[in-house]
DRENLUM-914853 format. One record per residue (C-alpha): x, z negated, y; residue number from 1. Coordinates in steps of 0.25 Angstrom, whole numbers, padded with zeros to 4 digits. Example, Ala and Ser with C-alpha at 12.3 -4.5 7.8 and 13.67 -1.06 7.14 Angstrom:
2
east;up;north;nr
0049;-0031;-0018;1
0055;-0029;-0004;2
//
This chain:
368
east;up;north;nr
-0101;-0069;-0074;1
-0106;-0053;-0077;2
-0116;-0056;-0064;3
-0104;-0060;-0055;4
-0095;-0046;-0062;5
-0107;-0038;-0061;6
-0108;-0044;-0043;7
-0095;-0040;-0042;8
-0096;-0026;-0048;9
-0107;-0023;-0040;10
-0099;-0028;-0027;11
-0086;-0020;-0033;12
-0087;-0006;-0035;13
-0076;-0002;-0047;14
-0069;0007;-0039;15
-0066;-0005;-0027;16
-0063;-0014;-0040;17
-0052;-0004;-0042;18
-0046;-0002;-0029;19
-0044;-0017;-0027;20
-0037;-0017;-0043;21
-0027;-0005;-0035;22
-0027;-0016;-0022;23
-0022;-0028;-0032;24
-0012;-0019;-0037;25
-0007;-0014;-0024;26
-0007;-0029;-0019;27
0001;-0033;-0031;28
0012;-0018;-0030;29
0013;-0022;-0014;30
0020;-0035;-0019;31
0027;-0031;-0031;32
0035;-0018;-0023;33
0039;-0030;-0012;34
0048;-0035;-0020;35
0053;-0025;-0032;36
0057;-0014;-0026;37
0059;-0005;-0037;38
0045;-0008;-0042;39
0043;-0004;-0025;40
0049;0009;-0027;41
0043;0013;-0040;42
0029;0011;-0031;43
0035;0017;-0021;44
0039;0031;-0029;45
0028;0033;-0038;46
0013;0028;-0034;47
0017;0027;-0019;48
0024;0042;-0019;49
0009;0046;-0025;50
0000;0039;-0014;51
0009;0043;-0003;52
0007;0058;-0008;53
-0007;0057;-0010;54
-0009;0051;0003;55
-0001;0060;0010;56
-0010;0071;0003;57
-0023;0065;0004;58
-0021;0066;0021;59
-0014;0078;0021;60
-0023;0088;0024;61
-0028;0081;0037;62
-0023;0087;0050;63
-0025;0075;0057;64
-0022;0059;0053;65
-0032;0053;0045;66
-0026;0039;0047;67
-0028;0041;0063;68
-0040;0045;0060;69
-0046;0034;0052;70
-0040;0025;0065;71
-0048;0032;0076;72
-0060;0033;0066;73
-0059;0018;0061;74
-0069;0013;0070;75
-0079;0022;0065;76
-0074;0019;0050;77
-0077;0004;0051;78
-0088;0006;0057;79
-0094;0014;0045;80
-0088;0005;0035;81
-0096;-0006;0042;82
-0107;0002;0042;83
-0108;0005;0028;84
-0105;-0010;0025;85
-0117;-0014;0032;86
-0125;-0004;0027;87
-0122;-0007;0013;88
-0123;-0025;0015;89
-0138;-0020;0020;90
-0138;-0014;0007;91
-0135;-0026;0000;92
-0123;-0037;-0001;93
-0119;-0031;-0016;94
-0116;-0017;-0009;95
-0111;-0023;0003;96
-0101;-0028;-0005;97
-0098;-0018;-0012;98
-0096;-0007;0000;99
-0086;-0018;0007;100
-0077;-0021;-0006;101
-0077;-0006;-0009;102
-0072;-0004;0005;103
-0062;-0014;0002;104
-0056;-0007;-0011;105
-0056;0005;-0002;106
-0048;-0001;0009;107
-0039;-0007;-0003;108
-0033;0006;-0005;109
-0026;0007;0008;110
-0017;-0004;0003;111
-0015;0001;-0010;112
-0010;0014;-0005;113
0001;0004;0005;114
0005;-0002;-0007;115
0009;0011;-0015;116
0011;0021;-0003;117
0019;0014;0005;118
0021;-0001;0002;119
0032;0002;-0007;120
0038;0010;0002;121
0045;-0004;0010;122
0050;-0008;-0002;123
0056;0003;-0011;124
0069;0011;-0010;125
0075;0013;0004;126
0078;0027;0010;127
0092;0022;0008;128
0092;0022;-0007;129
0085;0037;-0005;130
0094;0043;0003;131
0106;0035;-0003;132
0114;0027;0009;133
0114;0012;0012;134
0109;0005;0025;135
0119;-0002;0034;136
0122;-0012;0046;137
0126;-0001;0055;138
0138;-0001;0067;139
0136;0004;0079;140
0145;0015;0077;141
0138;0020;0064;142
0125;0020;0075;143
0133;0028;0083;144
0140;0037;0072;145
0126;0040;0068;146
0120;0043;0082;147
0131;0053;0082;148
0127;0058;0071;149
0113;0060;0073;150
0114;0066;0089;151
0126;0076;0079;152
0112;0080;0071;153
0104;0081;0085;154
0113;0091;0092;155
0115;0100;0080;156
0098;0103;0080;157
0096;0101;0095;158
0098;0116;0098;159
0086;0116;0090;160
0077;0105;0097;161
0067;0109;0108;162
0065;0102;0121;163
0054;0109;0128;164
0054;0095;0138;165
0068;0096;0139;166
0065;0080;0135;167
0058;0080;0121;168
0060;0087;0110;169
0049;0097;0103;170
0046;0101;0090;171
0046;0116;0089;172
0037;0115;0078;173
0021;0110;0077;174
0019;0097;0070;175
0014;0103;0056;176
0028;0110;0056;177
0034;0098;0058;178
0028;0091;0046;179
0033;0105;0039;180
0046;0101;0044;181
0046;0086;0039;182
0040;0088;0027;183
0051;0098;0024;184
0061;0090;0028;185
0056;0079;0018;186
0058;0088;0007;187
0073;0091;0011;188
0073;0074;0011;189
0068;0074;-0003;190
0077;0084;-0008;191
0088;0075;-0003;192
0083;0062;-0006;193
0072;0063;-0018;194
0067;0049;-0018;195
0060;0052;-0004;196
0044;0057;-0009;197
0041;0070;-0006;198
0028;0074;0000;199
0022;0085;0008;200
0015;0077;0020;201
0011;0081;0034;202
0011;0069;0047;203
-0001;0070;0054;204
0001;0070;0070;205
-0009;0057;0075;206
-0018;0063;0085;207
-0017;0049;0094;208
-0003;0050;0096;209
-0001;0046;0109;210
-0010;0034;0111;211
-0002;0031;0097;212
0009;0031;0104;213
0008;0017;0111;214
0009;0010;0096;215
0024;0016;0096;216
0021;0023;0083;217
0025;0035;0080;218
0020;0038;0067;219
0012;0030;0055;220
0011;0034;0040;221
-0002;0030;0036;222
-0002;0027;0021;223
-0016;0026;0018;224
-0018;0041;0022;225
-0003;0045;0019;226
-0002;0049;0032;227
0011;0052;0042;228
0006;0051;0057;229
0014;0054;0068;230
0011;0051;0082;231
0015;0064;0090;232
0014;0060;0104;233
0028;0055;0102;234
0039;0066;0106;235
0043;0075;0094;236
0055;0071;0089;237
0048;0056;0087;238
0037;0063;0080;239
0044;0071;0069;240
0053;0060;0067;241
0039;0051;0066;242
0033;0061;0059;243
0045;0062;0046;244
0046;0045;0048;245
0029;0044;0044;246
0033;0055;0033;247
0041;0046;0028;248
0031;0036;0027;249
0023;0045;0019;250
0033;0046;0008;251
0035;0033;0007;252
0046;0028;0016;253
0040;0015;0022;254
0052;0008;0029;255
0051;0012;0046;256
0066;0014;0043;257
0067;0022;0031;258
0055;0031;0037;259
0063;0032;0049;260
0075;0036;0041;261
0067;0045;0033;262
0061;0053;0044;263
0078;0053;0051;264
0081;0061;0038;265
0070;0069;0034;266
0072;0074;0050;267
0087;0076;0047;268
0083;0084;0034;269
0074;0096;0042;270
0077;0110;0043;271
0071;0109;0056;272
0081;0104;0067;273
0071;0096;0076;274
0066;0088;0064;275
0080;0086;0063;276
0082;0081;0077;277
0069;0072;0077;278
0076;0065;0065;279
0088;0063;0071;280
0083;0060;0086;281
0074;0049;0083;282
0084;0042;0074;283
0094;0043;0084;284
0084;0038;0095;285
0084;0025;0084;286
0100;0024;0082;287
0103;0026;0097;288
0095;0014;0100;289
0102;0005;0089;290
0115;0011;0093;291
0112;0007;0108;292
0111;-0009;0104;293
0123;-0008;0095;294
0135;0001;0105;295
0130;0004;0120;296
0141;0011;0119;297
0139;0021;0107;298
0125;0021;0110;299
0130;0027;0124;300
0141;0037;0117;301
0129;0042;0107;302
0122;0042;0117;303
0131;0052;0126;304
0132;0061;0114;305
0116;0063;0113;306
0112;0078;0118;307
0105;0078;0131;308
0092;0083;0123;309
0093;0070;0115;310
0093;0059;0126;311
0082;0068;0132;312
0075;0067;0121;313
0076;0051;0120;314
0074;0049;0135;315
0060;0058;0134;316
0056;0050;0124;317
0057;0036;0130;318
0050;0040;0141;319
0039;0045;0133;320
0039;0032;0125;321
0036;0023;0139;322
0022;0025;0139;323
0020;0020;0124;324
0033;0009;0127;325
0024;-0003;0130;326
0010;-0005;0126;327
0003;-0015;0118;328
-0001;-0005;0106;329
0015;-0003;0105;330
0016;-0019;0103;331
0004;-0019;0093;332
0008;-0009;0085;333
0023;-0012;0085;334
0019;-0026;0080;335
0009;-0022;0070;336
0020;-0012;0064;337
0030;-0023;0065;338
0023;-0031;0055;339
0020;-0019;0044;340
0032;-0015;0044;341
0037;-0029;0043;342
0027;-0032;0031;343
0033;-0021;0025;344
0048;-0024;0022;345
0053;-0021;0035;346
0057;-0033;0041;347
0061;-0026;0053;348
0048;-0022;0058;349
0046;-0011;0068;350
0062;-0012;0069;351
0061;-0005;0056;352
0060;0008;0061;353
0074;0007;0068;354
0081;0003;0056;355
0081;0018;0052;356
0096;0018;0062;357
0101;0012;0047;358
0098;0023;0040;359
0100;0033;0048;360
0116;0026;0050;361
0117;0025;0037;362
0112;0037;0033;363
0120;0046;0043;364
0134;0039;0040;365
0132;0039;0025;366
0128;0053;0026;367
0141;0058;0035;368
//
C-alpha cells in the first residue's frame, strides 16, 4: 500500500493534487447552481463577481487580445507542449507522467473559472428582477408603440450623429474614447440599478476582424482571460453596441437576451448622444424585423416615420453584410454557438439574441 501512495506521489505533484480537489468542487457547484437558484445567485454575486474582476484585471494592461492571440499562436503552443512531453517520457515514464497530469490540473483551471465566472451567470436572477419590470407576450401594437418610441429617442440625438458616407454612421471619437464612454455609462447603470457589478474594463478591438466576419460574430467575451473582444470590421453603430453587449458579459450577464438588453440601456444611459443612438439603432433594427412578421402594416407605418438617415443606415449595412451572408464558417459557427448557448439554459439557441424585443417592449412601456 505506501509503495502504490508513494507511485502516485511521485506521478502527482501536490499542487495538480490540488487543482483537480477545486475541479471536483467546480463539477459538483455546476450541478448544484442548475437547479437552486438562490444557492446560483449567491455564486453568482460573491466568488464569481471576484473572478470576473480578477480576470478583467489580470488582461487589462494588454493593448491587444490575449485570447486571439493564443488562437493564432496554438499551433506553436501544441507543438511545444508535445515537445516537452516527449522530452520528459525520454527522461523516464514516472516524469512523463507527471509532466502530462500536471498539464492536466493546469487545463482544469479553465473550467473552474466557467463554473464561477460565468456558469452561474444562466441561472441566477434575471435583468428583470434588476431593473424591476416583468417580461411579456407582446401585441403587435406594443411593437409598434415601442418602435415609435425608439425612432422618438433617434431623431432627438440625430442632429448629433455624423455621416461622413451619407450612408453609415461614424463615431466621432477613437476606440479607447469609446470604452471611456461605455464604461461611464455603466456606472450611471449601477447608480440606477445596484445589483449589476461594477467594473472598470476596456474591450479589446480583434485585429482579424474582417475574416472574422464570415462566422457572423460580432463579439466574444472570453472568460478564461476576462476579456470583451469586438470585431470591428462591422459598421459602428454594430460595434459599440457589440462592444457594451460583450461588456456585459464581463460583469456577468450571460443570457444572449439580457446582454443584449443590457448593452440597449447601458447605451440609453450615456452622456454621449451617438452611444445613445447605437443603442437605440441596433435594437430597433431587432424590433422592426419582429414587427415586420407580426403587422405588414405597422411595420410599413413605422417604417414611414424612420428619418431618412436611418433607413440609410439599415440599407448600407445590408449591403455590407452580403459578402459575409452565406459561407460555410457562418453555418459552422452558427451551429456550434447554437449548442453552447443551448447547453446553457437557453433553449432558444442562437434565437436567443432576439429575444432581447421582450425586454426592450417591456421595458419601454412600463417605463412610459
Amino acid at each position: 500500500m505506501k509503495k502504490i501512495f508513494e507511485k502516485i506521489k511521485s506521478c502527482l505533484p501536490l499542487w495538480s493534487a490540488v487543482l483537480f480537489g477545486i475541479f471536483l468542487v467546480s463539477l459538483i457547484v455546476n450541478e448544484v447552481i442548475k437547479v437552486n437558484p438562490t444557492f446560483a445567485d449567491g455564486v453568482h454575486n460573491t466568488v464569481g463577481a471576484a473572478v470576473r474582476t480578477v480576470m478583467a484585471v489580470l488582461t487589462s494592461w494588454l493593448p491587444f487580445s490575449l485570447a486571439e492571440m493564443l488562437l493564432i499562436l496554438s499551433p506553436v503552443l501544441v507543438g511545444v507542449i508535445c515537445w516537452r512531453m516527449c522530452k520528459h517520457l525520454k527522461r523516464s515514464i514516472t516524469e512523463g507522467i507527471r509532466y502530462f497530469v500536471g498539464f492536466l490540473s493546469l487545463i482544469s483551471i479553465v473550467f473552474t473559472v466557467l463554473v464561477f465566472g460565468f456558469n452561474a451567470g444562466f441561472y441566477s436572477k434575471g435583468v428583470e428582477e434588476k431593473v424591476d419590470f416583468e417580461r411579456e407576450d407582446l401585441s403587435a401594437e406594443q411593437l409598434y408603440e415601442t418602435a415609435i418610441l425608439l425612432i422618438d429617442a433617434i431623431r432627438e440625438d440625430l442632429p448629433y450623429v455624423s455621416y461622413p458616407e451619407g450612408t453609415y454612421s461614424q463615431m466621432t471619437f477613437s476606440y479607447s474614447q469609446m470604452n471611456r464612454k461605455l464604461n461611464q455609462a455603466y456606472e450611471a447603470l449601477c447608480d440606477s440599478y445596484p445589483s449589476f457589478q461594477r467594473m472598470y474594463s476596456n474591450t479589446k478591438p480583434v485585429m482579424l476582424s474582417k475574416p472574422w466576419t464570415y462566422t457572423h460574430i460580432s463579439g466574444v467575451y472570453t472568460f478564461f482571460t476576462g476579456e470583451a473582444n469586438v470585431n470591428t470590421n462591422y459598421p459602428d453603430f454594430i460595434m459599440v453596441s457589440s462592444a457594451a453587449h460583450e461588456m456585459a458579459h464581463q460583469r456577468g450577464i450571460a443570457k444572449e437576451d439580457e446582454a443584449n438588453f443590457t448593452a440597449f440601456l447601458v447605451c440609453s444611459l450615456s452622456d454621449d448622444p451617438y452611444i445613445r443612438y447605437c443603442g437605440y439603432a441596433d435594437v430597433l433594427n431587432d424590433l422592426m424585423g419582429q414587427l415586420s412578421s407580426a403587422s405588414p402594416d405597422l411595420y410599413a407605418k413605422a417604417r414611414e416615420y424612420m428619418p431618412q438617415e436611418l433607413k440609410n443606415e439599415y440599407s448600407a449595412y445590408s449591403v455590407f453584410f452580403d459578402e459575409y451572408r452565406e459561407n460555410v464558417a457562418a453555418t459552422v459557427s452558427t451551429a456550434v454557438n447554437n449548442a453552447y448557448i443551448t447547453s446553457h439554459n437557453q433553449p432558444q439557441g442562437v434565437k436567443s439574441y432576439g429575444l432581447v424585443v421582450d425586454l426592450v417592449v417591456a421595458y419601454m412601456l412600463n417605463k412610459e
